[in-house]
N, CA, C and O atoms as a GROMACS GRO file, in nm:
protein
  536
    1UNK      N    1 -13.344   0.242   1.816
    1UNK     CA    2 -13.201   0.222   1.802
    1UNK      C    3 -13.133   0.358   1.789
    1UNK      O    4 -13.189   0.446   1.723
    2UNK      N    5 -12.986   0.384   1.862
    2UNK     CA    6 -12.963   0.467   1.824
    2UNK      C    7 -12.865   0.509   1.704
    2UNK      O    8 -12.778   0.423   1.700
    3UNK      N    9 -12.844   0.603   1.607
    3UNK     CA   10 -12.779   0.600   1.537
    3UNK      C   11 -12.640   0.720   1.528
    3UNK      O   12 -12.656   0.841   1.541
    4UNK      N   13 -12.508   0.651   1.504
    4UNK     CA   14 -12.454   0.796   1.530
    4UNK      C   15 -12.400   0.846   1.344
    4UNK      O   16 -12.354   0.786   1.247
    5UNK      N   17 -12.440   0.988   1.377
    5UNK     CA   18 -12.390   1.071   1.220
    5UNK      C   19 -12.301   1.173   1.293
    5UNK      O   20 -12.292   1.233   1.400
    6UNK      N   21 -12.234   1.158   1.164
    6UNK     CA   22 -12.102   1.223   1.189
    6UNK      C   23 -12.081   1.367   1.091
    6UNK      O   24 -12.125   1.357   0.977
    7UNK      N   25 -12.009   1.515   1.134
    7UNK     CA   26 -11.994   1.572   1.047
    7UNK      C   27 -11.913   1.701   1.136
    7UNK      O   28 -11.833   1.690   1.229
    8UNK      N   29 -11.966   1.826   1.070
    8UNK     CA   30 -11.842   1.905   1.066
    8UNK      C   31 -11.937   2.066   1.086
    8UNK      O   32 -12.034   2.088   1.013
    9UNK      N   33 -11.893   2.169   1.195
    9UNK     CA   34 -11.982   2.305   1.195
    9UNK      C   35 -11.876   2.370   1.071
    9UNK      O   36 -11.754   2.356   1.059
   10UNK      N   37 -11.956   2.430   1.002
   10UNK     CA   38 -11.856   2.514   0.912
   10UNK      C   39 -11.954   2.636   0.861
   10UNK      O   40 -12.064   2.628   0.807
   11UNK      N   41 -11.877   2.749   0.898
   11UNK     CA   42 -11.962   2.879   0.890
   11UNK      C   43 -12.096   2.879   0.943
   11UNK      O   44 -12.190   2.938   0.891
   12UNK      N   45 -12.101   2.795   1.075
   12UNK     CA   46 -12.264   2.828   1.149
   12UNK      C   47 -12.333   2.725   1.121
   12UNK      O   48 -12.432   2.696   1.190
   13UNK      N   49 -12.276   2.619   0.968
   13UNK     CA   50 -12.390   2.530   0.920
   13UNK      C   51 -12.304   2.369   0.978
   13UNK      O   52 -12.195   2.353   1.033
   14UNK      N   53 -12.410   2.270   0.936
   14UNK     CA   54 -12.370   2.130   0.983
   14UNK      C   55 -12.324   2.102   0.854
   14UNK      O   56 -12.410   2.117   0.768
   15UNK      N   57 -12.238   2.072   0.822
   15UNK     CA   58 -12.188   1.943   0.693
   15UNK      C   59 -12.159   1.780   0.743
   15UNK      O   60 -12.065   1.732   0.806
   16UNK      N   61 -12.273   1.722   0.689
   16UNK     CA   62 -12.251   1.582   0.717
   16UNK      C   63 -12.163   1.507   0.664
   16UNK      O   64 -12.160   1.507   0.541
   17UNK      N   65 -12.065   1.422   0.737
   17UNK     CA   66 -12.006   1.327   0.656
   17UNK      C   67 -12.056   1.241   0.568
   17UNK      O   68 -11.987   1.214   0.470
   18UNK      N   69 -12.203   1.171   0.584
   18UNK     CA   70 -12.281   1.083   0.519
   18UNK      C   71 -12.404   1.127   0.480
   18UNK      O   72 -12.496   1.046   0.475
   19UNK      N   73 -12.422   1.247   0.450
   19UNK     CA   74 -12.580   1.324   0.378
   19UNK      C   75 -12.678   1.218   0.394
   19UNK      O   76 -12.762   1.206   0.483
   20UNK      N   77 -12.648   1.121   0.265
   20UNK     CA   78 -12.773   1.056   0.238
   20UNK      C   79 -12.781   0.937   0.360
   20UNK      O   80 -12.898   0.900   0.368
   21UNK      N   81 -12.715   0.883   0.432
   21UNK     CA   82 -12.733   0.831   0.500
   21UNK      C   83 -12.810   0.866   0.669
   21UNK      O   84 -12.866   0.796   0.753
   22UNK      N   85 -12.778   0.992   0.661
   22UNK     CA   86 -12.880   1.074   0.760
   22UNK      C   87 -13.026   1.063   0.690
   22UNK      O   88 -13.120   0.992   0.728
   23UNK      N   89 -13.022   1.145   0.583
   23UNK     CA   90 -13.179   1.179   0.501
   23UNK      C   91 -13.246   1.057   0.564
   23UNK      O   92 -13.350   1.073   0.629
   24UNK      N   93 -13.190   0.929   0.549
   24UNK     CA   94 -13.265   0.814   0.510
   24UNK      C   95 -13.322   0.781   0.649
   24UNK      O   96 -13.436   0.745   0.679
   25UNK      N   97 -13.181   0.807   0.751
   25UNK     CA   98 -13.238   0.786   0.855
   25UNK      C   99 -13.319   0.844   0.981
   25UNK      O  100 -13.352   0.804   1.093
   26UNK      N  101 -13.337   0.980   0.890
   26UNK     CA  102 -13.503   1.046   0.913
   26UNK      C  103 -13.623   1.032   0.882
   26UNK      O  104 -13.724   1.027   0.953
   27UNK      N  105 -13.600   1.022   0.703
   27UNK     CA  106 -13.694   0.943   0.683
   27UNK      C  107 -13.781   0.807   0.734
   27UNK      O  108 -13.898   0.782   0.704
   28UNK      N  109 -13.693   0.731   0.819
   28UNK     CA  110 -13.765   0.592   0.816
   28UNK      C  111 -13.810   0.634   1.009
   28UNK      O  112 -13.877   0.554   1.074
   29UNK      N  113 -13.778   0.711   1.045
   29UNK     CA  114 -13.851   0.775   1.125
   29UNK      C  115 -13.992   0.883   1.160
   29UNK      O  116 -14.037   0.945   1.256
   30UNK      N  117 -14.029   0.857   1.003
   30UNK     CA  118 -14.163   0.960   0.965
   30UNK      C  119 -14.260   0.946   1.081
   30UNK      O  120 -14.294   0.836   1.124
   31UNK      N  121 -14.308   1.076   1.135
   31UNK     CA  122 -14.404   1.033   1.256
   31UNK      C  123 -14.376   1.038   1.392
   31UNK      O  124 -14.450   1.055   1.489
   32UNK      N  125 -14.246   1.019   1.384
   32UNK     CA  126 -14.229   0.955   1.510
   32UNK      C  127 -14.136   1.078   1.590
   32UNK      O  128 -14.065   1.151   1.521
   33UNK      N  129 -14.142   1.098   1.754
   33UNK     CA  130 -14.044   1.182   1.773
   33UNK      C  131 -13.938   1.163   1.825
   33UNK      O  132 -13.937   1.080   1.917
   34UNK      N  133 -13.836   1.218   1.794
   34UNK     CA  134 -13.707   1.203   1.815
   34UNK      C  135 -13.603   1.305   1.876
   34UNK      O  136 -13.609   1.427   1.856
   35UNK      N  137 -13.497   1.235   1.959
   35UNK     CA  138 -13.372   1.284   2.023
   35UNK      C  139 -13.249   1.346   1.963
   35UNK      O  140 -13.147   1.287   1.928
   36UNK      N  141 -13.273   1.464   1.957
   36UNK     CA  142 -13.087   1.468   1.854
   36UNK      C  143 -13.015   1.518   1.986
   36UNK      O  144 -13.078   1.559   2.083
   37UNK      N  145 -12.900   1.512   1.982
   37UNK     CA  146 -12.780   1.547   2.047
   37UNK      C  147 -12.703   1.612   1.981
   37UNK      O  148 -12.729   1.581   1.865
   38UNK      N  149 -12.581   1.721   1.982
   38UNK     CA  150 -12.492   1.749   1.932
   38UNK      C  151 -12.404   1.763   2.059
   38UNK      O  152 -12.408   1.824   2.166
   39UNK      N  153 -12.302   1.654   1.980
   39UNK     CA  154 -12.137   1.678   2.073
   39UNK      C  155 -12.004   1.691   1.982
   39UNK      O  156 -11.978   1.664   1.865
   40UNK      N  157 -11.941   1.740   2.081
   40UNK     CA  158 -11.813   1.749   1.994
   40UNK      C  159 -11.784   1.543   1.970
   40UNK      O  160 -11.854   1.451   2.013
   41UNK      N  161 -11.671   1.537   1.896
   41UNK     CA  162 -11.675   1.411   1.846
   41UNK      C  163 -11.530   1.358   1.938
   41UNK      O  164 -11.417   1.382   1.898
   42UNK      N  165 -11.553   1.303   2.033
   42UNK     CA  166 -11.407   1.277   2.058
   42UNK      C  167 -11.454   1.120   2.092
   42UNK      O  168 -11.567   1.082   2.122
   43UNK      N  169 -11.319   1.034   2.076
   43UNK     CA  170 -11.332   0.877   2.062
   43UNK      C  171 -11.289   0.842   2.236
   43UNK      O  172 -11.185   0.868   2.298
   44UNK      N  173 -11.412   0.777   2.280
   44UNK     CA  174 -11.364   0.685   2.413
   44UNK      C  175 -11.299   0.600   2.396
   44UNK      O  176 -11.273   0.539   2.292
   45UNK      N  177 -11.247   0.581   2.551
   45UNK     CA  178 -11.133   0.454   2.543
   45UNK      C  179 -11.207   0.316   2.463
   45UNK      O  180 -11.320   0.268   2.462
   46UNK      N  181 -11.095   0.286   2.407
   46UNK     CA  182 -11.143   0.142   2.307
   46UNK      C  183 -11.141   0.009   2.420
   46UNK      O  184 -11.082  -0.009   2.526
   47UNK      N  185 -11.216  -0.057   2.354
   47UNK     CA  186 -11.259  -0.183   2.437
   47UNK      C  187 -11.090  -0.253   2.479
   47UNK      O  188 -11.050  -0.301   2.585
   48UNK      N  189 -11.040  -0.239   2.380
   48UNK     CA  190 -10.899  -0.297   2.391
   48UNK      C  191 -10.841  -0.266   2.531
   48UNK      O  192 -10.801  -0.346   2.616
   49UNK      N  193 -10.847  -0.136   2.533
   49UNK     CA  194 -10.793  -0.021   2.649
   49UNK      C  195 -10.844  -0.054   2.766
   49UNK      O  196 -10.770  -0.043   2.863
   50UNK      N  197 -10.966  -0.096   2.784
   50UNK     CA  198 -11.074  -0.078   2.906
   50UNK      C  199 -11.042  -0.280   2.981
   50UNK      O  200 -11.050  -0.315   3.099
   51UNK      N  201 -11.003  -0.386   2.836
   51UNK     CA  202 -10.985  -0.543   2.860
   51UNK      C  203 -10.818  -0.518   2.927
   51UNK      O  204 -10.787  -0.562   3.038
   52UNK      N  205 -10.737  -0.454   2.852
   52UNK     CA  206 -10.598  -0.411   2.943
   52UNK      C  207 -10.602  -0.378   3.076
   52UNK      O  208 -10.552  -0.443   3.168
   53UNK      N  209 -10.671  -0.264   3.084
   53UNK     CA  210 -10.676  -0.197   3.251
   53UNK      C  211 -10.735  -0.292   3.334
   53UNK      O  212 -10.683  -0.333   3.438
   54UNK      N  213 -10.869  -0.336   3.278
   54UNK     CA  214 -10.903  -0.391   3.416
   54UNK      C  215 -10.856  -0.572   3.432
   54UNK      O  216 -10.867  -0.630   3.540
   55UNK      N  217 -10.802  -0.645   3.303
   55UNK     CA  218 -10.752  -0.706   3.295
   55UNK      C  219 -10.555  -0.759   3.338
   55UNK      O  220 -10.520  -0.869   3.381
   56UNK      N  221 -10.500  -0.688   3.321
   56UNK     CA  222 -10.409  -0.679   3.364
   56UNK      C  223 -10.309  -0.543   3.502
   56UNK      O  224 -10.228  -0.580   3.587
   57UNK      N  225 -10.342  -0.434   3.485
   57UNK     CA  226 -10.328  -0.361   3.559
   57UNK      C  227 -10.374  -0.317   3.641
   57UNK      O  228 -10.326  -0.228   3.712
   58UNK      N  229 -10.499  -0.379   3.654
   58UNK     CA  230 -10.591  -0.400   3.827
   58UNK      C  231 -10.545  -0.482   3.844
   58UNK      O  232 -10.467  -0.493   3.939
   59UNK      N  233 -10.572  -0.592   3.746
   59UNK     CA  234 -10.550  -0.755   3.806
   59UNK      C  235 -10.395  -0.764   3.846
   59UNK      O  236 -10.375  -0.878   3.891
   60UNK      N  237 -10.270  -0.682   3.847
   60UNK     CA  238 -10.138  -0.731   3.869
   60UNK      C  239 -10.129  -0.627   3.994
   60UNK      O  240 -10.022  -0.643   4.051
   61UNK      N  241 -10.240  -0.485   4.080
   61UNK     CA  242 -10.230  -0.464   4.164
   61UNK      C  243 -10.276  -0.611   4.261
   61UNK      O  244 -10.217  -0.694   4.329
   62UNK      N  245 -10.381  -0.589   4.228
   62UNK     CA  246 -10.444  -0.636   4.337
   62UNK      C  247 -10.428  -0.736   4.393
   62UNK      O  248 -10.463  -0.757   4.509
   63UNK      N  249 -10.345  -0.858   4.283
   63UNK     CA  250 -10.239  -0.961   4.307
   63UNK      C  251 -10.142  -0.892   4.426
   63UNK      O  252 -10.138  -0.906   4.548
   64UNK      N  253 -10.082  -0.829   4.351
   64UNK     CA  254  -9.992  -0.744   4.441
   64UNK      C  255 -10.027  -0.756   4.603
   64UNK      O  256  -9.977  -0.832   4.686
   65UNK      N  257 -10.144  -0.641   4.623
   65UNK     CA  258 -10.227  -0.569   4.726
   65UNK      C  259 -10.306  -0.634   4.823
   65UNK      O  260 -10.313  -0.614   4.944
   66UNK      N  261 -10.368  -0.720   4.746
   66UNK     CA  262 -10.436  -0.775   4.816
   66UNK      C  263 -10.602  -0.776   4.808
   66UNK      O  264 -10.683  -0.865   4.835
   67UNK      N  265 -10.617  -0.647   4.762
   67UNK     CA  266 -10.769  -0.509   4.703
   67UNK      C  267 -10.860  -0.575   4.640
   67UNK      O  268 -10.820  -0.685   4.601
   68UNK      N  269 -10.928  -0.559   4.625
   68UNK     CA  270 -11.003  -0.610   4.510
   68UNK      C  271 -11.038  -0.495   4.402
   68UNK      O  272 -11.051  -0.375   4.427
   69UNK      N  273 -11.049  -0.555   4.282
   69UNK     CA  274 -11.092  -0.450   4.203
   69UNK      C  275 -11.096  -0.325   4.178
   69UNK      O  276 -11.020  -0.250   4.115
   70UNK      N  277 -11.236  -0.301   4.259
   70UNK     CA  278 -11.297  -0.172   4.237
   70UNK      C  279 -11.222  -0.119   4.330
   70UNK      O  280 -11.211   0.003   4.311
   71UNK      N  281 -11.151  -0.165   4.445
   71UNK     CA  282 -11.096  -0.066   4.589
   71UNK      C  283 -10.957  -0.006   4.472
   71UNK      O  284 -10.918   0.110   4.471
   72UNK      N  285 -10.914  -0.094   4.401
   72UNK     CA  286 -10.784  -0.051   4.358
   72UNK      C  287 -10.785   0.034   4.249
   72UNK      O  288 -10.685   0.103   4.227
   73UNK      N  289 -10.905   0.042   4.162
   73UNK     CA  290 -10.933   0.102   4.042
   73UNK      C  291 -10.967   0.231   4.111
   73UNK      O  292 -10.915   0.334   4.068
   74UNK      N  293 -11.070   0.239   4.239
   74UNK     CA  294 -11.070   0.371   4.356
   74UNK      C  295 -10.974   0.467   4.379
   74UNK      O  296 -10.964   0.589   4.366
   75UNK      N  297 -10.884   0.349   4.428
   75UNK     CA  298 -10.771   0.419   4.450
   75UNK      C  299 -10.653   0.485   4.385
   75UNK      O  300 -10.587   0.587   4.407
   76UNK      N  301 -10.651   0.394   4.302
   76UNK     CA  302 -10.583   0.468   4.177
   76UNK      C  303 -10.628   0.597   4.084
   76UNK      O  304 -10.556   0.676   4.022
   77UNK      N  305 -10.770   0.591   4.096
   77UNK     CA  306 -10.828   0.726   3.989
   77UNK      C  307 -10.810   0.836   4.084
   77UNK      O  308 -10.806   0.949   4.036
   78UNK      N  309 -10.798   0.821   4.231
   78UNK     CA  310 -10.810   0.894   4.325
   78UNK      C  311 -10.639   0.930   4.335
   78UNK      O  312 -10.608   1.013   4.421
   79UNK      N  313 -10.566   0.892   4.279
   79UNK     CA  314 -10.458   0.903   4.313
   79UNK      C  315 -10.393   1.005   4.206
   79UNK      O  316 -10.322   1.103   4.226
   80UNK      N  317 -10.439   0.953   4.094
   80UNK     CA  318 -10.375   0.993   3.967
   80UNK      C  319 -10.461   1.093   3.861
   80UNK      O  320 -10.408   1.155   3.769
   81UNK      N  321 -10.608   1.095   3.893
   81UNK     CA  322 -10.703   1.238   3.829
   81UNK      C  323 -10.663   1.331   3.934
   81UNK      O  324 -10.618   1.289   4.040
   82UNK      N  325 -10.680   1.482   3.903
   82UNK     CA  326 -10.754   1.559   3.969
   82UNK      C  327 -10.855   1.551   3.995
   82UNK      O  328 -10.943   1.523   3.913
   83UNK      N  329 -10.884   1.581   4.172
   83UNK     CA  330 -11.051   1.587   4.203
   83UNK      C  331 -11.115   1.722   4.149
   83UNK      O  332 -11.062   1.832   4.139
   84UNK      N  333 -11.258   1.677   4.113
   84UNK     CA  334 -11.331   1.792   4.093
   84UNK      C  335 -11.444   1.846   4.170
   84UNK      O  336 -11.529   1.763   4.203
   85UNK      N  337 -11.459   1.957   4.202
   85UNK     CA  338 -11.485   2.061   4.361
   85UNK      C  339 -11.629   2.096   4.264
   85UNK      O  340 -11.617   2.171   4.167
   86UNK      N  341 -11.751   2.042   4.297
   86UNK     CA  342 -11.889   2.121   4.304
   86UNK      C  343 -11.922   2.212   4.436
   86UNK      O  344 -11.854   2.219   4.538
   87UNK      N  345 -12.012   2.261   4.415
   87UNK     CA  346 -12.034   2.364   4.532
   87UNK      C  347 -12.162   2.318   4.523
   87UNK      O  348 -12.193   2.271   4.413
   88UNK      N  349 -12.280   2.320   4.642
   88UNK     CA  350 -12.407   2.305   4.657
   88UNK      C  351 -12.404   2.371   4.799
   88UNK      O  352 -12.337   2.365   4.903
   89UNK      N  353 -12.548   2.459   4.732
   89UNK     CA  354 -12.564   2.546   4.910
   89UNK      C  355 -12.485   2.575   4.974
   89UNK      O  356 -12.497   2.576   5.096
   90UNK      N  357 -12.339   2.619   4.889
   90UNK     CA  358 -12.279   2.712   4.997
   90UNK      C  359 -12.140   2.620   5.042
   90UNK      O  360 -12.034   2.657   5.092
   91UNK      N  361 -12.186   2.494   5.004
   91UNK     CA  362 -12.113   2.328   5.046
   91UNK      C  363 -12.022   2.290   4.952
   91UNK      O  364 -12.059   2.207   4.870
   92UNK      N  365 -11.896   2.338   4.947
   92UNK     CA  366 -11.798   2.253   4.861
   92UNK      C  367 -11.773   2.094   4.854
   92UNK      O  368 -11.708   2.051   4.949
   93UNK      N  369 -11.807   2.016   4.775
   93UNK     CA  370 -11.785   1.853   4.740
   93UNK      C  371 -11.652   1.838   4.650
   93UNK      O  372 -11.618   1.904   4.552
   94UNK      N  373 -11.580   1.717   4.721
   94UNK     CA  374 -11.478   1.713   4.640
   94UNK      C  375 -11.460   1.553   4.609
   94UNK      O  376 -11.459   1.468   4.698
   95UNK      N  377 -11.439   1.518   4.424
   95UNK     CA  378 -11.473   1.382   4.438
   95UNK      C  379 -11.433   1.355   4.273
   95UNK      O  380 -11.470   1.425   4.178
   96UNK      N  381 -11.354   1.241   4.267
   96UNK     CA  382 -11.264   1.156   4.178
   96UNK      C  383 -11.365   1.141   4.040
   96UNK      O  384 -11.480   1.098   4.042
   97UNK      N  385 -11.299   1.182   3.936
   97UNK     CA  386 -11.364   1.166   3.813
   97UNK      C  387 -11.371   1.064   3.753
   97UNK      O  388 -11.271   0.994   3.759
   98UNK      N  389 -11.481   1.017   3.677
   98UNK     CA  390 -11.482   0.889   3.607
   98UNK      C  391 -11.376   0.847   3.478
   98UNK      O  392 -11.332   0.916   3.387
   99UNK      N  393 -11.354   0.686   3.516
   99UNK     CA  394 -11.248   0.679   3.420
   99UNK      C  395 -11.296   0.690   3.271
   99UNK      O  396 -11.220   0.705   3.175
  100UNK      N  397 -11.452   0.680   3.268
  100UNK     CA  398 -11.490   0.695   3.142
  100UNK      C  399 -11.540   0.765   3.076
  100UNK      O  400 -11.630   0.740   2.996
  101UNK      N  401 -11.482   0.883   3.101
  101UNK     CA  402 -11.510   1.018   3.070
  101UNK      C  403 -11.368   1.044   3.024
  101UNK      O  404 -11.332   1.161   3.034
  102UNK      N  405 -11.291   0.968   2.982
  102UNK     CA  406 -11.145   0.978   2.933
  102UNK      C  407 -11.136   0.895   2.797
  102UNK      O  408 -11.150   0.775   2.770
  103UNK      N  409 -11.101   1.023   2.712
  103UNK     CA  410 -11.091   0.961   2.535
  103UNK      C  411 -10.956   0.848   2.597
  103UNK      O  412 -10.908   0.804   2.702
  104UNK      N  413 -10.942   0.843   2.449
  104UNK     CA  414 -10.815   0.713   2.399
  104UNK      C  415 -10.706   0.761   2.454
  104UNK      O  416 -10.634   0.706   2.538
  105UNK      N  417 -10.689   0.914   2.381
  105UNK     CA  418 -10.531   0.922   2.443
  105UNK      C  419 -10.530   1.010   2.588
  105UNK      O  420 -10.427   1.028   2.653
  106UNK      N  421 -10.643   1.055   2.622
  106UNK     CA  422 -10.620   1.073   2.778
  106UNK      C  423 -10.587   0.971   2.910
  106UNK      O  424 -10.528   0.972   3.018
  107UNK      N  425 -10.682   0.864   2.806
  107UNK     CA  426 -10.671   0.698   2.934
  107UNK      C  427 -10.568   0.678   2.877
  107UNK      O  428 -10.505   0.696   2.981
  108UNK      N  429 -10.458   0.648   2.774
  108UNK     CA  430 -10.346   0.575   2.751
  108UNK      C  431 -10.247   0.702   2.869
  108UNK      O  432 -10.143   0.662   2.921
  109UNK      N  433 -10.290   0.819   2.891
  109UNK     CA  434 -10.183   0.864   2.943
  109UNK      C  435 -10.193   0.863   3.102
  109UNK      O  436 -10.100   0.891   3.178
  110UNK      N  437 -10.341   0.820   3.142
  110UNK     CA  438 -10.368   0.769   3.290
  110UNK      C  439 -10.282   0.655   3.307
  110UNK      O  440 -10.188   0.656   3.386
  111UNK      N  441 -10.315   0.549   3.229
  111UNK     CA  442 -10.275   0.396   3.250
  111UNK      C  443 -10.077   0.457   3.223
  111UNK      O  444 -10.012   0.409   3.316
  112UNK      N  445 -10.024   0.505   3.170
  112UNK     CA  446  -9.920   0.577   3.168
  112UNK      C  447  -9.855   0.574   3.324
  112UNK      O  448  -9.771   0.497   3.372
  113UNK      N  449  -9.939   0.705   3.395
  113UNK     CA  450  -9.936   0.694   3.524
  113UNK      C  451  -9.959   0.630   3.649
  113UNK      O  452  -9.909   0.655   3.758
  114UNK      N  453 -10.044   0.544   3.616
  114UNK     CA  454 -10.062   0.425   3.709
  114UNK      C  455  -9.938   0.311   3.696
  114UNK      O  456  -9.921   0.218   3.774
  115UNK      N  457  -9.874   0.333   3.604
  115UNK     CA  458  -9.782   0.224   3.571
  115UNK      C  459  -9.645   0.229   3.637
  115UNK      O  460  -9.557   0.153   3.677
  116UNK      N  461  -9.676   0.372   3.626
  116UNK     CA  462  -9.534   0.456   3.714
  116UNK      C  463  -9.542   0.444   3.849
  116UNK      O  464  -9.457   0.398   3.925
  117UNK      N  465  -9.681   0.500   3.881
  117UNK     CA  466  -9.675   0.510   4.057
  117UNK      C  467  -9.688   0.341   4.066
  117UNK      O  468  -9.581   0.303   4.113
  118UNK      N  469  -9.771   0.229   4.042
  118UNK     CA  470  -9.729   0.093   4.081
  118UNK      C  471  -9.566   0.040   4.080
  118UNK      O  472  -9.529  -0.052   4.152
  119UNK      N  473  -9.490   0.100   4.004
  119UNK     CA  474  -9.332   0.090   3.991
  119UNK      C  475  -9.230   0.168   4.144
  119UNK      O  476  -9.144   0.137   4.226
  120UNK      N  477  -9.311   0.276   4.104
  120UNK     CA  478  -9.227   0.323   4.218
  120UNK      C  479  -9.322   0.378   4.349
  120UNK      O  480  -9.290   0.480   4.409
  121UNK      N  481  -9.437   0.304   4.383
  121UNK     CA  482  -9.451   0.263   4.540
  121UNK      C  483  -9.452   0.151   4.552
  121UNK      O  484  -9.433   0.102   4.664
  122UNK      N  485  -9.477   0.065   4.433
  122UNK     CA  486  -9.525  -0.135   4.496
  122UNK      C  487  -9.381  -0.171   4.433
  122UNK      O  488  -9.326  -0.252   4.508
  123UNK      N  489  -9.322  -0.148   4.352
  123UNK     CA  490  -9.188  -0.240   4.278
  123UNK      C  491  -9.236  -0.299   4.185
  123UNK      O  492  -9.168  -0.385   4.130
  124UNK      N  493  -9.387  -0.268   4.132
  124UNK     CA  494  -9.489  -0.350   4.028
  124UNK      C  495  -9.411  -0.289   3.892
  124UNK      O  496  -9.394  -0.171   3.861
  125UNK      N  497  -9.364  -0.434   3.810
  125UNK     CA  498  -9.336  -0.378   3.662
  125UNK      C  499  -9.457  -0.400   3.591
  125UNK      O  500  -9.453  -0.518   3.553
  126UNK      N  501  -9.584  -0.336   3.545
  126UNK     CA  502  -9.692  -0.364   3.486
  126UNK      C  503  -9.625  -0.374   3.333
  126UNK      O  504  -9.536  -0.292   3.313
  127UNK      N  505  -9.665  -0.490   3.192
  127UNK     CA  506  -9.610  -0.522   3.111
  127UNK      C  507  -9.663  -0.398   3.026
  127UNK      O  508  -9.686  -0.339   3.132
  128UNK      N  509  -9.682  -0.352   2.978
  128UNK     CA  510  -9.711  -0.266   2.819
  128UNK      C  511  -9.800  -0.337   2.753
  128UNK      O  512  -9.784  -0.459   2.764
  129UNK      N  513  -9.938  -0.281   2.652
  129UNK     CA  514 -10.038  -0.351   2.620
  129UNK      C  515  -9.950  -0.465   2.496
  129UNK      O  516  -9.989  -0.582   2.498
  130UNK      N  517  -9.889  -0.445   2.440
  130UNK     CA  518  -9.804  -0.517   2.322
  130UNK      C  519  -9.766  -0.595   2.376
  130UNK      O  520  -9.761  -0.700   2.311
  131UNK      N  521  -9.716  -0.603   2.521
  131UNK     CA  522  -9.596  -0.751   2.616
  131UNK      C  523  -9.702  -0.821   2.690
  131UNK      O  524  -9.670  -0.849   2.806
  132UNK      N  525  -9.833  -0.860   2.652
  132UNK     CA  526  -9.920  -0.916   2.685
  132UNK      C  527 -10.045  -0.955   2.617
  132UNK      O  528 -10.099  -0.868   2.548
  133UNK      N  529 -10.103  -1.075   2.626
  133UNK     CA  530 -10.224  -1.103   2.537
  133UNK      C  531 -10.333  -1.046   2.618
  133UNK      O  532 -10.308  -1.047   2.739
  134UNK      N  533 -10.441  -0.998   2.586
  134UNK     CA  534 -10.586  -0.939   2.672
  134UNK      C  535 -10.652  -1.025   2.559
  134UNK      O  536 -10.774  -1.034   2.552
   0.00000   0.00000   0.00000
């Protein structure tokens, strides 16, 4: 299972938010080997966020459009991220970033923009997460 601990770099060192709750959960790992990660801490879009988008603001394009889904969720990330340019062998690639690689308030400010461009290319008034049940 994985477990997430939370804390803080301060002067070079880790300060845990939950000490003993780490200790413990090394301890009950005696023996055994294990994965650590360190990332910065930033919060992905909430489930709330992710039942909105693809619940209502795909679902009121594609009503719209005609699209299905994924063509419209395509098209839209393609519309409204910047693409990002790898190079291989010499070979520039250019290609639409994932929506879920976007914290809370970066996707509230995508879905922001998708709301706009559906307004003013389709005439789509998409409701606001509050003017709708998900």
């Amino acid at each position: 299972m994985k477990v997430k601990h939370f804390g803080k770099v301060e002067n070079g060192k880790l300060v845990l938010d939950n000490k003993g709750r780490f200790t413990d959960d090394i301890r009950s790992r005696e023996g055994k080997r294990v994965f650590l990660t360190v990332s910065d801490n930033k919060r992905d879009r909430s489930s709330n966020q992710n039942r909105y988008y693809w619940g209502v603001v795909i679902q009121l394009i594609c009503e719209h459009t005609g699209h299905t889904p994924d063509e419209v969720h395509n098209i839209v990330k393609t519309i409204i991220l910047p693409p990002i340019s790898k190079t291989i062998e010499s070979k520039t690639y250019e290609y639409s970033p994932s929506t879920t690689s976007l914290n809370t308030t970066e996707f509230e400010n995508y879905l922001e923009q998708v709301r706009e461009w559906a307004l003013r290319l389709l005439g789509l008034n998409i409701p606001l997460p509050n003017e709708v049940d998900i």
